[in-house]
C-alpha positions in Angstrom: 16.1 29.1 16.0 17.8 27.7 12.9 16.6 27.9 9.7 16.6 24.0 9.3 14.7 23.8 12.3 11.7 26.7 11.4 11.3 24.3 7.7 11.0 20.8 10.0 8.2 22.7 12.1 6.0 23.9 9.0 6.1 19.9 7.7 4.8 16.7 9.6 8.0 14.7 8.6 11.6 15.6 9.1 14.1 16.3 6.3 17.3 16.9 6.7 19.5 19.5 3.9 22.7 20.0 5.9 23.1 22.9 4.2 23.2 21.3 0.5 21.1 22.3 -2.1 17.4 20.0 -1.7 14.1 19.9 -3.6 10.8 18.6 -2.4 8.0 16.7 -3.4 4.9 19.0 -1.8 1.4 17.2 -0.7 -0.4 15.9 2.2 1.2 12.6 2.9 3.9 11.7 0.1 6.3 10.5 2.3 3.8 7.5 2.5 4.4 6.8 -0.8 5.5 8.8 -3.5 7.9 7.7 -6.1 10.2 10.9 -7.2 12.2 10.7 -4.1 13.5 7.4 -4.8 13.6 8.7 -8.8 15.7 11.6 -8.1 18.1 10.7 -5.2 18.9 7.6 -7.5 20.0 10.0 -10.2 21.6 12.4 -7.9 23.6 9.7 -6.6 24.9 8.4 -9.9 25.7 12.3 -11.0 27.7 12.5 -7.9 25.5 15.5 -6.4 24.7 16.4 -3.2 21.5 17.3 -3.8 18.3 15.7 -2.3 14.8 15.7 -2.3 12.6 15.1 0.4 8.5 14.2 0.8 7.2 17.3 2.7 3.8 16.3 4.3 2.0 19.5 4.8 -0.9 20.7 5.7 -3.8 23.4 3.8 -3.0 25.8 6.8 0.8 25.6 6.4 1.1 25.4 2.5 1.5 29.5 2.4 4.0 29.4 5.3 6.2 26.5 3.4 5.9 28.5 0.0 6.9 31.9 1.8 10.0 30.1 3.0 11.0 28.3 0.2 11.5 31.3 -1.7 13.7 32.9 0.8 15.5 30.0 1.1 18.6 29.9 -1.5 19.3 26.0 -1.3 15.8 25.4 -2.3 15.6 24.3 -5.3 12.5 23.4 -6.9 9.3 20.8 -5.8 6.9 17.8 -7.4 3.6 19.1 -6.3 1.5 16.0 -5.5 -2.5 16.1 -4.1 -4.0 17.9 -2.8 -2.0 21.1 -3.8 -1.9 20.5 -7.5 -3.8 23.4 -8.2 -4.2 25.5 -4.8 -0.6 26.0 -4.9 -0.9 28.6 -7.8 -1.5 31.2 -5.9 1.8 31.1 -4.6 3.3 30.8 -8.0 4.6 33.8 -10.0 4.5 32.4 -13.3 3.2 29.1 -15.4 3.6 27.4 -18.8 1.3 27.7 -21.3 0.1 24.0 -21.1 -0.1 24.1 -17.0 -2.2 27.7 -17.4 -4.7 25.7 -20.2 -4.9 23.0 -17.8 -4.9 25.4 -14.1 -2.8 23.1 -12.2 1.0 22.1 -11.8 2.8 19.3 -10.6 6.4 20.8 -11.2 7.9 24.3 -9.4 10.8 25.7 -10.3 12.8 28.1 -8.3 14.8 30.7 -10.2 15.9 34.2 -8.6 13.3 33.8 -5.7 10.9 33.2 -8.4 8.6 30.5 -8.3 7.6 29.0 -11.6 5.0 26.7 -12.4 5.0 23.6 -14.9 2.8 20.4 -15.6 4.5 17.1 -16.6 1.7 15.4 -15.6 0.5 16.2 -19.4 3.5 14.7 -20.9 3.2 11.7 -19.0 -0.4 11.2 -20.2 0.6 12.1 -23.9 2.8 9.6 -23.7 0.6 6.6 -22.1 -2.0 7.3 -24.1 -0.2 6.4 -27.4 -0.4 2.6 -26.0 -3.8 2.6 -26.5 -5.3 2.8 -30.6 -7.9 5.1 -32.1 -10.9 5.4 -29.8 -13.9 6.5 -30.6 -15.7 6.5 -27.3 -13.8 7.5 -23.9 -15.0 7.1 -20.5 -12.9 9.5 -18.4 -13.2 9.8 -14.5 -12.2 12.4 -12.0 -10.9 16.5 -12.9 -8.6 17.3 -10.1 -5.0 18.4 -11.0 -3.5 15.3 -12.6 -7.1 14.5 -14.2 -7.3 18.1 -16.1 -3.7 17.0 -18.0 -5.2 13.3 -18.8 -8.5 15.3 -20.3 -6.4 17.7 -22.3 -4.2 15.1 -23.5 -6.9 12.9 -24.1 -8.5 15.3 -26.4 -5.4 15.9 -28.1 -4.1 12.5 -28.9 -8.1 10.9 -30.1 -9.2 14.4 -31.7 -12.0 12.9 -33.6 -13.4 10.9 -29.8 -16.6 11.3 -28.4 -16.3 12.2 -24.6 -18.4 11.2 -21.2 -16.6 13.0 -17.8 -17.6 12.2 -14.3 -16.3 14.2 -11.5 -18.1 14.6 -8.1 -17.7 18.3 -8.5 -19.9 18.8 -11.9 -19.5 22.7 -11.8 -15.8 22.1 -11.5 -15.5 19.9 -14.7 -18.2 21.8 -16.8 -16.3 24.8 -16.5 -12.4 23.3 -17.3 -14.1 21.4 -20.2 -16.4 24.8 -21.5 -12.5 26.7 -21.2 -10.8 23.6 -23.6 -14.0 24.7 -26.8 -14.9 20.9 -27.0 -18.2 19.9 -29.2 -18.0 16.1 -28.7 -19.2 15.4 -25.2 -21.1 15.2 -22.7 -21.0 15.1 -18.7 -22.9 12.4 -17.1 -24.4 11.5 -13.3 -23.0 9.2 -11.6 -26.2 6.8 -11.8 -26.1 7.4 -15.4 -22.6 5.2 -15.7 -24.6 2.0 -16.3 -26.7 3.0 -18.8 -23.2 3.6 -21.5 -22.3 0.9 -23.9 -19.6 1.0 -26.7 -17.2 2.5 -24.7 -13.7 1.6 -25.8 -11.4 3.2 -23.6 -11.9 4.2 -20.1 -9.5 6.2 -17.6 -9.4 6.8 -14.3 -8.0 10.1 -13.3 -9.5 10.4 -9.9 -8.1 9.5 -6.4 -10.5 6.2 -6.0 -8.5 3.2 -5.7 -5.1 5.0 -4.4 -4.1 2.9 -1.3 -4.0 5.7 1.0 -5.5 6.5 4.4 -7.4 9.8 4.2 -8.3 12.1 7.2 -11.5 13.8 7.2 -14.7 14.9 9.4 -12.7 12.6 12.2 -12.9 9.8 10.6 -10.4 7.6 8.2 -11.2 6.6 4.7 -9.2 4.6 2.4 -10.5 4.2 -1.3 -8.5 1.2 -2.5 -11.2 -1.0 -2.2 -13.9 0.9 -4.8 -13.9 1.2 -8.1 -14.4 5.5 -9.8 -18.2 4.2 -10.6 -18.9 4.0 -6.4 -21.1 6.5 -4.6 -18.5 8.0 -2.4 -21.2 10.0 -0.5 -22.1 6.2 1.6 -18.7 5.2 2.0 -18.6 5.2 5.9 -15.4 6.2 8.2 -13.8 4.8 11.0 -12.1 6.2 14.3 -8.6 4.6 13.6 -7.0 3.5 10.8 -8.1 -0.5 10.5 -8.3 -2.3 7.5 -10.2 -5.3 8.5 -12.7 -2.6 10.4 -13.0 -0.5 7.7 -14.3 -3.6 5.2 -16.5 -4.5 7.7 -18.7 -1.1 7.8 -18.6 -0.6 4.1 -18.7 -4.6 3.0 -22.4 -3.7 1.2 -21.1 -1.0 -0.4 -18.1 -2.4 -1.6 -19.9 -5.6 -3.0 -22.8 -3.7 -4.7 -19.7 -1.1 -6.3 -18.2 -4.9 -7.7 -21.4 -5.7 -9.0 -22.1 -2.7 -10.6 -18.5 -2.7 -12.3 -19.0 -6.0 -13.8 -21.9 -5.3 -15.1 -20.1 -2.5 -17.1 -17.7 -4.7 -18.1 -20.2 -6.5 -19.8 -21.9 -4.2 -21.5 -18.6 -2.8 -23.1 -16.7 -5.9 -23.9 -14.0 -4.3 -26.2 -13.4 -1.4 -23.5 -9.8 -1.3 -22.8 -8.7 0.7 -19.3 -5.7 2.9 -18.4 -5.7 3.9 -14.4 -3.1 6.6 -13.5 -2.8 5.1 -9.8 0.3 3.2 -9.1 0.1 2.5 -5.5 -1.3 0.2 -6.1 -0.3 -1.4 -9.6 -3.3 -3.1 -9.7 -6.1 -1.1 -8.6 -10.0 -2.6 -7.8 -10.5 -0.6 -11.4 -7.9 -2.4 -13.2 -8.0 -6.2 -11.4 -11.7 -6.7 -12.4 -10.6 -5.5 -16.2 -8.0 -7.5 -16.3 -9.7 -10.7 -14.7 -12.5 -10.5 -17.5 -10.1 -10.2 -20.0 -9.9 -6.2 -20.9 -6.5 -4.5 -21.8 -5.2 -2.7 -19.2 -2.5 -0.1 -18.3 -1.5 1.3 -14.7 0.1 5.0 -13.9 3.6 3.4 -13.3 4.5 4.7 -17.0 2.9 8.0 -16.8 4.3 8.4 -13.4 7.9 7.6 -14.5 8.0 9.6 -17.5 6.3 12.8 -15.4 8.8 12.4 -13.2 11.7 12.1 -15.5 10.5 16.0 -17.5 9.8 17.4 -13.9 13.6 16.8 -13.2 15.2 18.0 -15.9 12.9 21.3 -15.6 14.3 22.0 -12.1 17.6 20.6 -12.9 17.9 21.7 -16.3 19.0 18.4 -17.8 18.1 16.9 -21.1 15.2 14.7 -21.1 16.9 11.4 -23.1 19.5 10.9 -20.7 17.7 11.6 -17.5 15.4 9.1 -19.0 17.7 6.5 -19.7 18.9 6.8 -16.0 15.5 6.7 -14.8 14.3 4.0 -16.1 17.3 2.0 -15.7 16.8 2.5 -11.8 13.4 3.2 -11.3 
């Protein structure tokens, strides 16, 4: 069997390298949506490259097959790493920056001398989002997976003198990242202890609620486009097929008591301003209710951009302002 044909096995989609140099953006389903494909092959195209990269779909089971391969495989490049793998996919990595090892995830692999090495440009595109937004003295931050430990630690570098709340379902999870980053100013609340903040000037939403996306689990499908990061997740209730119409139906309470409880935090912090590092879609649940009762509001398509822009001049080794210039010009 041909090498090309053992890589289309490992992933649920097809790609196709024809024996040219490729990269690949690694996660569960990014060929559904994911924005560095069209990013890079734009610039590849203008540079006159043959090179490609293609959204590889691939499952928890498979991830240490595809990695095994990739580093045998000499056309192979380098990779985007998008969720779930963010920070899973370490193990697999021989070495990391010094911002991606503060942080424990990456979002950027590059291959040098069958060496994997790991980088996170999900930090630099917070650092720069986050300059939109003015001195803060009270931040509202949501979620701690792989993109959301970057947005903390940027966070806490760009308002050092800000006072911290965190939620994350997984409250042993965030207490330990945020114990490993020495911060005095802050505190990790319950989700039924949202409601109760006021003064809160900026909030950001670094977890996966609100990404329009169709997620497998237990048997059934979810999709969390329709809450907002201040939901209970735990009575959000699946369905057999994927059905949007179906799937408002069974969760209709739960989605209206979710609104209700948002607006009332919009009205209990009136100067809050919100940045949501979704951008599928641009206006997220979290960011159309801001916006509608006149809040500031910024979506991930900057971070995302400028993320993706460092992340290919890492693996390509270009420099950043003129990959920049391209990318944005055709992004």
């Amino acid at each position: 069997m041909k090498k090309q044909e053992n890589l289309n096995k490992i992933i649920s989609n097809t790609i196709s390298t024809k024996k040219k140099e490729y990269a690949l953006i690694i996660g569960e389903t990014p060929s559904s949506g994911a924005r560095s494909p069209k990013l890079w092959n734009k610039v590849y195209r203008i540079q006159n490259k043959k090179t490609k990269m293609f959204p590889a779909d691939i499952s928890s089971k498979n991830l240490k097959i595809l990695m095994n391969y990739l580093k045998l495989d000499d056309l192979f490049i380098g990779s985007a790493v998008t969720t779930p793998y963010k920070e899973v996919i370490l193990k697999y990595i021989e070495s990391i920056s010094l911002e991606a090892k503060t942080i424990g995830s990456i979002n950027t692999i590059k291959k040098t001398n069958k060496k994997m090495i790991g980088y996170n440009t999900d930090y630099h595109g917070a650092k720069k989002s986050l300059t939109k937004f003015k001195k803060k003295k009270n931040i509202l931050i949501f979620g701690c997976g792989g993109a959301g430990k970057a947005v903390i630690l940027a966070s806490i570098k760009e308002f050092k003198n800000a006072f911290f709340y965190f939620y994350n379902r997984d409250k042993k999870k965030l207490s330990i990242f945020i114990k490993r980053l020495k911060l005095k100013n802050y505190k990790i609340i319950d989700n039924n202890k949202i409601l109760n903040l006021l003064n809160i000037d900026l909030a950001i939403n670094c977890s996966s609620v609100g990404f329009n996306s169709w997620i497998f689990r237990n048997k059934r499908f979810y999709n969390l486009m329709y809450f907002t990061p201040l939901s209970n997740l735990n009575k959000v209730k699946g369905i057999h097929i994927k059905n949007g119409k179906e799937f408002l139906r069974k969760n209709r309470y739960l989605i209206n008591q979710d609104r209700l409880n948002y607006l009332k935090f919009l009205d209990q912090n009136s100067n809050c301003e919100f940045f949501d590092i979704i951008y599928n879609p641009k206006m997220t649940k979290f960011l159309k209710l801001a916006k509608i009762n006149s809040h500031k509001i910024l979506n991930g398509q900057h971070m995302n951009l400028d993320q993706a822009v460092k992340a290919f001049c890492i693996v390509n080794n270009k420099e950043f302002k003129k990959i920049n210039i391209l990318m944005r010009k055709n992004g």
